[in-house]
C-alpha positions in Angstrom: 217.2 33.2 176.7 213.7 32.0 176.7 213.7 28.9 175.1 209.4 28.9 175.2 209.4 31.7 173.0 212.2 30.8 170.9 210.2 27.3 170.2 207.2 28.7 169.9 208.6 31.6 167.3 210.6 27.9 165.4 207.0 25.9 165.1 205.1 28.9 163.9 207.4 30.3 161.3 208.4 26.4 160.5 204.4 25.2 160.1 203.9 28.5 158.2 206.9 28.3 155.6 205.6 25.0 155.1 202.1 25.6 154.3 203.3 28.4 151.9 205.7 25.9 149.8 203.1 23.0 150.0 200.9 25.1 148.7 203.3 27.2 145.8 205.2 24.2 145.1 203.0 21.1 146.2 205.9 20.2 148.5 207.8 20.1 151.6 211.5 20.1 151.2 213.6 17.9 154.1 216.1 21.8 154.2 213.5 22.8 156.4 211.6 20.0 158.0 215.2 18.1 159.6 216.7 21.5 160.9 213.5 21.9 162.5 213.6 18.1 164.3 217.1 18.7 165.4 216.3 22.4 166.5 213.2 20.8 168.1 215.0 18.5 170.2 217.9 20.7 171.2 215.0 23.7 172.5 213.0 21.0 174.3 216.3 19.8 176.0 217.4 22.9 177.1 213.5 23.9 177.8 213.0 20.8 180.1 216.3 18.8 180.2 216.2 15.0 180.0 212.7 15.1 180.1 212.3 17.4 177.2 214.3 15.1 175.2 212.2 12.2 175.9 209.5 14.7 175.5 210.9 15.6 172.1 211.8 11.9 170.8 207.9 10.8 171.8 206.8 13.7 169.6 208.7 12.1 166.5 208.2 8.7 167.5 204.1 9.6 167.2 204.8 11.3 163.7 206.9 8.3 162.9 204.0 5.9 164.1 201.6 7.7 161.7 203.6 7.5 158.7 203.3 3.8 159.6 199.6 3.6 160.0 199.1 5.7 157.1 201.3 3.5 154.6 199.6 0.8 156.2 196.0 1.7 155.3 197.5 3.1 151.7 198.1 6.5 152.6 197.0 9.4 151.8 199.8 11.9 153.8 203.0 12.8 151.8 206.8 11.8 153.1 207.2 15.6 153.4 204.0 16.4 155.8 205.0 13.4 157.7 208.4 15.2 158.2 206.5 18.4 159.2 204.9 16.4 161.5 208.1 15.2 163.4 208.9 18.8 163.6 205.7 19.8 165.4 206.2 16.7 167.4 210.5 17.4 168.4 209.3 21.3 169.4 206.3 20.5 171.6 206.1 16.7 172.2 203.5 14.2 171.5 200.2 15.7 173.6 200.4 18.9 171.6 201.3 17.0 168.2 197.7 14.6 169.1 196.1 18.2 169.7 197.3 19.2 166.4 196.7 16.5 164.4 192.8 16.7 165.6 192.4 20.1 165.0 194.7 19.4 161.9 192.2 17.1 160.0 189.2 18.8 160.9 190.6 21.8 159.1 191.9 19.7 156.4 188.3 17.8 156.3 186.5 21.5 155.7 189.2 22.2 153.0 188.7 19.2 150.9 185.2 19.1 151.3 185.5 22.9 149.4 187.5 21.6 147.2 185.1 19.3 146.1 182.3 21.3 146.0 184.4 23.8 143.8 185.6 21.4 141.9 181.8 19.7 141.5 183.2 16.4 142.2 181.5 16.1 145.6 178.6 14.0 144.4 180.2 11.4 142.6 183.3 11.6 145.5 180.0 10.5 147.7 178.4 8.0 145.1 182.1 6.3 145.3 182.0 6.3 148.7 179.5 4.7 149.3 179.2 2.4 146.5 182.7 1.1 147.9 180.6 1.0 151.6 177.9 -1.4 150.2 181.0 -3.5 148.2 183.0 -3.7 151.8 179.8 -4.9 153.5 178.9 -7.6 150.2 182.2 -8.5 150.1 184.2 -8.2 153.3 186.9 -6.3 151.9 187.8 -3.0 153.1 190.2 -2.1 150.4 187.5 -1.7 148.2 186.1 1.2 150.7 189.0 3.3 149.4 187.3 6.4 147.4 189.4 7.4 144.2 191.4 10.8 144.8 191.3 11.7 141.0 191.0 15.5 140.3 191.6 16.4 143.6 194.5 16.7 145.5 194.9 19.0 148.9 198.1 20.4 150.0 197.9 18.9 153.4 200.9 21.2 155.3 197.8 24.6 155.5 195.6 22.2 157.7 198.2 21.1 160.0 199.9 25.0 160.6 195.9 25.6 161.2 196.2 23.2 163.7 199.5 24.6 164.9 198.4 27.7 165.6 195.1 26.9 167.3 196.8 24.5 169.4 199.0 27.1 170.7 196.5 29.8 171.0 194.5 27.4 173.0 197.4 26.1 175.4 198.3 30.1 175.7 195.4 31.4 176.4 193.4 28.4 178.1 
């Protein structure tokens, strides 16, 4: 069997399914993101043996360190695109899952910044901003840097299978 195409066929159907139900639903469920782990770090074992597992278990440990940094700084990812996350990271490891979540959050950056201009709240989204800038500086307090989310929320699992799938055209084809 060949275990690179059977990985490759897992992430992409996986980050795909995903988008679809984050975006129908406005959620991930765990039925498919922890198959997908486990899958992830049987295929990278019997990809690249031991060093596929480690491979595999740095790829979560990254997703796991982001849900960290994330609930840290008040996040603003959800428990299921975390768990996505550790599935791109158990089927490719943690250099592709860093490629991904670059490519990830510019896609997600474009999207929101739509969204806002759809929705007409990009100007007072910017006023915010930087109104909680100038209150950071005055006052030395980054919390208040924090821009209020209200009336828009992005489904965040689209801008990481965008980042999937560029990822993998790129390491394919370059």
């Amino acid at each position: 069997m060949n275990w690179q195409v059977a990985s490759t066929m897992t992430l992409l159907g996986v980050v795909g399914i995903a988008a679809v139900l984050d975006v129908t639903a406005g959620r991930i469920p765990n039925m498919l993101t922890m198959p997908a782990v486990l899958l992830g770090l049987v295929l990278m074992t019997c990809r690249q043996g031991a060093g596929g597992l480690v491979l595999s278990l740095a790829g979560i440990g990254l997703a796991l360190a982001l849900w960290i940094l994330t609930a840290l700084v008040g996040g603003s990812l959800g428990g299921g695109d975390i768990k996505l996350l550790g599935a791109v990271g158990a089927l490719t490891g943690p250099t592709f899952l860093l490629q991904v979540l670059m490519l990830g959050a510019f896609a997600g950056g474009v999207w929101a910044l739509s969204a806002a201009i759809h929705k007409r709240i990009l100007l007072a989204s910017l006023r915010r901003l930087s109104m909680g800038m100038w209150c950071a500086a005055v006052t030395r307090m980054p919390e208040q840097l924090a821009p209020s989310s209200e009336g828009l929320h992005i489904p965040y699992a689209p801008a990481i299978a965008i980042g999937t799938i560029l990822t993998s055209l790129w390491v394919t084809i370059g």
